[in-house]
C-alpha positions in Angstrom: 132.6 115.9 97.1 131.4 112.9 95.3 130.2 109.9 97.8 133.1 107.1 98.2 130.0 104.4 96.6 130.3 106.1 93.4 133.1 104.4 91.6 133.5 106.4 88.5 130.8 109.1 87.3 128.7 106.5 86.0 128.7 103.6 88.2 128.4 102.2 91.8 131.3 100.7 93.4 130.5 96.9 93.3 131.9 96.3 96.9 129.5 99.1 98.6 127.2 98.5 96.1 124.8 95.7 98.3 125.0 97.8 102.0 124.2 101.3 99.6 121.5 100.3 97.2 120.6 97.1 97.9 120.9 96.4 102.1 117.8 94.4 102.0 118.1 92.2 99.7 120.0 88.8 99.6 123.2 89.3 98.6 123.2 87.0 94.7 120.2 89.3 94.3 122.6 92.3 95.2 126.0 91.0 93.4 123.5 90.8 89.9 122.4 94.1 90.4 126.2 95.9 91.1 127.0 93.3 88.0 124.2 94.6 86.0 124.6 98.1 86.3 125.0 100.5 82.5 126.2 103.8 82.6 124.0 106.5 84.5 122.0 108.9 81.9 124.2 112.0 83.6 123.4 114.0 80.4 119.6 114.2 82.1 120.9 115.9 85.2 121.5 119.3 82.9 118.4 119.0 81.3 115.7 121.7 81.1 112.3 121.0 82.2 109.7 123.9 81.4 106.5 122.8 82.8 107.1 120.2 85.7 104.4 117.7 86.1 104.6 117.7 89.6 103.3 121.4 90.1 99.8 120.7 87.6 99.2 117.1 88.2 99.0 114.8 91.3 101.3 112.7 92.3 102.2 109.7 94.7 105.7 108.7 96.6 107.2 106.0 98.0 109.3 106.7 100.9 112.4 104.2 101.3 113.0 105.0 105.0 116.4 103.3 104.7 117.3 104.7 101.4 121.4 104.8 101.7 121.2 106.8 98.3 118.6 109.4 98.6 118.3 110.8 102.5 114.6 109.5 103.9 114.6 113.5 105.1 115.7 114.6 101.5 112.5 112.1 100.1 110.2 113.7 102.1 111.6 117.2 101.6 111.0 116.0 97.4 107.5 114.6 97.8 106.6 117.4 100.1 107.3 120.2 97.6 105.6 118.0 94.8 102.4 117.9 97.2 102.8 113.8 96.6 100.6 111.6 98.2 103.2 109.6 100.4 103.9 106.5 102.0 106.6 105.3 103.9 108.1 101.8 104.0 110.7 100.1 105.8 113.7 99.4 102.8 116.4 100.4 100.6 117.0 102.3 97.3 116.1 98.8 96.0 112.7 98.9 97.2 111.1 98.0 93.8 112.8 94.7 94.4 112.7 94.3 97.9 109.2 95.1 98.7 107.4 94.6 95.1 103.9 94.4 97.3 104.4 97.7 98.5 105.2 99.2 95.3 102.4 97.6 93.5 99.9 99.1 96.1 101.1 102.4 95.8 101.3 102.2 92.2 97.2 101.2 92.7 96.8 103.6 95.1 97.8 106.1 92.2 95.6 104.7 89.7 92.6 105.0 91.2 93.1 108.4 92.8 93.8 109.6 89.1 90.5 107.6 87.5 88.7 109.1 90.8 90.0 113.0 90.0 89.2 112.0 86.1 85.8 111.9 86.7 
């Protein structure tokens, strides 16, 4: 059954858009981003991947524990498989807007993990 936020198979319904992807931020922040939205890439999702990254090389997550979207439980499940380095913070699928500081850090966190196992 598809969710009732997806409002065709490429795009978010506008009016659940702000409490599904974007509950923590204001809502003209939320109303450009359900206005800004382009067709999803759904050809990706039949894809073939041959040699995942995830299982040779390390990675790093970012938990959105109130991820409407993707299931905090289903995140962890994800990052737990991928043997991610993982963080957890308080926001929604929209977390690279909502919480830039925290994204930036892990994104850091990341970097120097990877020059550290570089050397």
């Amino acid at each position: 059954m598809v969710p009732s936020i997806i409002r065709s198979r490429r795009f978010l319904d506008k009016a659940k858009f702000s409490s599904s992807f974007a509950a923590d931020l204001d809502a003209e922040k939320a109303a450009f981003m359900a206005d800004s939205q382009v067709p999803w890439g759904v050809e990706a999702l039949s894809g073939t991947i041959t040699d995942p990254a995830w299982k040779t090389k390390p990675s790093w997550y970012l938990v959105a524990t109130d991820d409407k979207m993707i299931p905090p439980p289903a995140q962890r499940l994800m990052s737990k498989r991928a043997g991610s380095t993982v963080v957890e913070v308080a926001g929604s699928h929209a977390i690279y807007v909502s919480q830039p500081n925290a994204v930036a850090a892990l994104i850091e966190e990341a970097a120097k993990g990877v020059k550290v196992a570089a050397n």
